[in-house]
N, C-alpha and C positions, 0 to 999 in steps of 0.2 A: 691349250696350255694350262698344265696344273695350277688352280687356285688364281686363275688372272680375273682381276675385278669384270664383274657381269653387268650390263648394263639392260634393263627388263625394261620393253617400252609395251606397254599394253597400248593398245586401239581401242577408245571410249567412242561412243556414237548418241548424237543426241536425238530421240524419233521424239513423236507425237505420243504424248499421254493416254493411255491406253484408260482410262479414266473417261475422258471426254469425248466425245463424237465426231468421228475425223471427217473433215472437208476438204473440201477440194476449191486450188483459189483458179482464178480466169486462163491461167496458162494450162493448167488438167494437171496439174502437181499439188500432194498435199500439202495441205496449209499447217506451217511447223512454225504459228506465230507462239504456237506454246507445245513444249518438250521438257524431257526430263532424261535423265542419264537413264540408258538401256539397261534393263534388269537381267539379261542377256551378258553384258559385260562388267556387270559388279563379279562375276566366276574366274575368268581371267585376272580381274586387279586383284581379289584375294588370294589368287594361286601365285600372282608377282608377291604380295604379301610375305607368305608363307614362306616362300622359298627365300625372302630378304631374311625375315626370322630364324630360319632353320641353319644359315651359311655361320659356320663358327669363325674361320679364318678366310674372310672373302669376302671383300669390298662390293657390296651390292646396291646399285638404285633403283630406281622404278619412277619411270615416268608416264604418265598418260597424255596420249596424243591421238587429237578429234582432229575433224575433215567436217566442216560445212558452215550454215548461215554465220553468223553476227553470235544471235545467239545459243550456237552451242557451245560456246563459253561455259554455260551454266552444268553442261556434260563432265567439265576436265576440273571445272571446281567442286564440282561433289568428290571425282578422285579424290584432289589435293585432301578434302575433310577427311575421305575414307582414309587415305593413308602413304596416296602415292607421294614420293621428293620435291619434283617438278611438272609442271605440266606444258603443254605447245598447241598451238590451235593455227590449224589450217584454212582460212576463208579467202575466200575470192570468189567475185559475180561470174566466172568463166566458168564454177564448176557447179551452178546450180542446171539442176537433172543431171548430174552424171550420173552415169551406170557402173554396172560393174569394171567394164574395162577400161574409162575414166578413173573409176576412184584406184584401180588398182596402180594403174602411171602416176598419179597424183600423192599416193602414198607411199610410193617406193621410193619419191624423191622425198618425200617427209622424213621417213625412215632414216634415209641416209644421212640424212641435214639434222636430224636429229643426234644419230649413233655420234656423227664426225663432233657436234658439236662440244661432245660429254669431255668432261677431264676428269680423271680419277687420281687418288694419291699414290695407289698403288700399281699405277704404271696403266699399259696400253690393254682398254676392254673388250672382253669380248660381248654380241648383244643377242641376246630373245626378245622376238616378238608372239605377243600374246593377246590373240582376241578371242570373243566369243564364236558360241558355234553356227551363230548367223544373226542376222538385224533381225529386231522384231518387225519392222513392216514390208523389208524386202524378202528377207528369210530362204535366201539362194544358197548359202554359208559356202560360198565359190570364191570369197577374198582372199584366203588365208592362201591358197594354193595358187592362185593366180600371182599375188602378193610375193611368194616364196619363189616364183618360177621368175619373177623382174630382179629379184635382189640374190638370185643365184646362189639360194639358201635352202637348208632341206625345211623339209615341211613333215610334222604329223597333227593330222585334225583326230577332233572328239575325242580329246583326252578327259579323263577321269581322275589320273594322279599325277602328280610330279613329284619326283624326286632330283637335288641336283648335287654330282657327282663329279671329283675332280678334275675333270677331264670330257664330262657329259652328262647330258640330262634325261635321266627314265624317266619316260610317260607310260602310265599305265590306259588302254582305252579296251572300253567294255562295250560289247557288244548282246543281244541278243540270248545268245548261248555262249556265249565264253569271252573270257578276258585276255588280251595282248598285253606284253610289256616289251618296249621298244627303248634303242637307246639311241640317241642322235647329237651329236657335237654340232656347236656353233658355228655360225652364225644359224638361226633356226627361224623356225615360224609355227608355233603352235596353236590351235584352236582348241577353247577348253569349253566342256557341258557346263550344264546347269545340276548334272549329279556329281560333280567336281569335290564342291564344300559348300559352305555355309558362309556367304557376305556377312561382314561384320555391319555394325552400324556406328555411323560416326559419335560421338560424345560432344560435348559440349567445348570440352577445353583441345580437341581436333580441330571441331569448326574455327576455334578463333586461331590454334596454330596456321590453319590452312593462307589464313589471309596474308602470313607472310610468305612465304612461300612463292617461285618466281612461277608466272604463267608468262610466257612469248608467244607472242602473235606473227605470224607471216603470210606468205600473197606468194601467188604461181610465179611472179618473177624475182619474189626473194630466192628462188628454190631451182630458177635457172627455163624455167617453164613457160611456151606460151601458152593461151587460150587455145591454138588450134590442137595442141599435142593431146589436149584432155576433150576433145568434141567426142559427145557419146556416140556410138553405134547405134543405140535403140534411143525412139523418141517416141512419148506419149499422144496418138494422133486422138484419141478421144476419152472420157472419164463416163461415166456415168454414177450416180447414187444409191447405194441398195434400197430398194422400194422400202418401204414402212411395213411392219408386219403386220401380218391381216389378224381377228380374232381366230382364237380357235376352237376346235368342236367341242362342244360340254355335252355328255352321256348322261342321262337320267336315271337313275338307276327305277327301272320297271320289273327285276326280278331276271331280266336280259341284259343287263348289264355286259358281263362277262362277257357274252357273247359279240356284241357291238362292240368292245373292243377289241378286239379279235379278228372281225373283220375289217375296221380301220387300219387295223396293225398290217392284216394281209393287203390291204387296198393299196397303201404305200409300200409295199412291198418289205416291208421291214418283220417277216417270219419265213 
């Protein structure tokens, strides 16, 4: 429908700090006692952004909405700073280890419990969803599509541009040797790169806007859900630690130099 308010729900993910040295707790699951919003989906919020900016006569929001612990809370409120309206956050003890085809049933009802819940001034919305092109520490980027096949919405991954259009929304996705341009009506599901744009960074008088700003919290039976609907498929039967690095070769230079390494280079097979 021409010009009917849009409602943009980006998918924020909160992982382990790529910073710090990831471990693993008693169960063979990473330990996510500290995360930070995904660098991965700051691309999607700024292209929900952008497209809020760019709509001249069009009711547009943008919400961000996480799936996991307690605290990835801290995931959907750096949104709110960055820029998103509202935020929603997903937790329940039933969906720790889900997988992908866990988090994908898990989200489809978020989705919806989400899109139903919106009101707009300007009548009945339509909605995009917008995540990145994959988690940093799963990096299967198999949501978006799996996502789009529950919620009987088209889907186009690894987009590059958006543009949004009466009626529909051009994604531009760039490939290799050449670039597509695609146009797809709502209800959608799109996965955006990290060659997309450029994440803004919050300011000062963001952060304290953000704190009013409504975040709701709900649980697998706010959403109609039990524990069994979302048991994963795959289960982590063991973990282990990547060894510690060993020293490495130091070459002396003897005037052979060059040579020595040359043949390290060929040893590892790396000529």
């Amino acid at each position: 429908m021409a010009n009917a308010p849009l409602h943009i729900i980006t998918l924020v993910k909160w992982v382990p700090d790529a910073q710090l040295e990831r471990r693993y707790n008693a169960e063979g699951r990473i330990d996510r006692s500290e995360g930070v919003l995904s660098e991965l989906d700051e691309y999607p919020l700024e292209a929900a952004l952008q497209l809020r900016e760019a709509a001249q006569d069009r009711e547009v929001r943008v919400t961000a909405l996480t799936m996991g612990p307690a605290g990835s809370s801290t995931a959907v409120k750096k949104a709110l700073q960055i820029g998103a309206d509202d935020a929603y956050q997903l937790t329940d003890e039933a969906l720790i280890g889900a997988d992908i085809w866990a988090s994908s049933v898990a989200l489809k009802a978020a989705v919806e419990a989400v899109a139903g819940a919106s009101e707009f001034d300007s009548g009945e919305p339509e909605y995009l969803v917008l995540t990145g092109m994959a988690s940093e520490e799963g990096e299967s980027g198999a949501i978006p599509a799996q996502l789009a096949e529950r919620l009987g919405a088209h889907v186009v991954t690894y987009a590059t541009g958006l543009e949004l259009e009466p009626e529909r929304l051009v994604v531009t996705r760039s490939g290799g040797t050449e670039s597509q341009k695609v146009a797809v009506r709502m209800p959608a599901v799109v996965s955006v790169t990290d060659q997309a744009n450029d994440p803004r960074y919050p300011n000062f008088k963001a952060i304290m806007a953000a704190k009013k700003k409504p975040l709701t919290r709900f649980s697998l039976a706010d959403l109609g859900l039990r524990a069994e609907e979302v048991t994963a498929k795959v289960r982590v039967l063991t973990t282990t630690a990547r060894p510690p690095r060993t020293a490495g070769e130091i070459i002396t230079d003897e005037g052979d130099a060059g040579l020595k390494i040359v043949e390290f280079l060929a040893k590892e097979r790396l000529l």
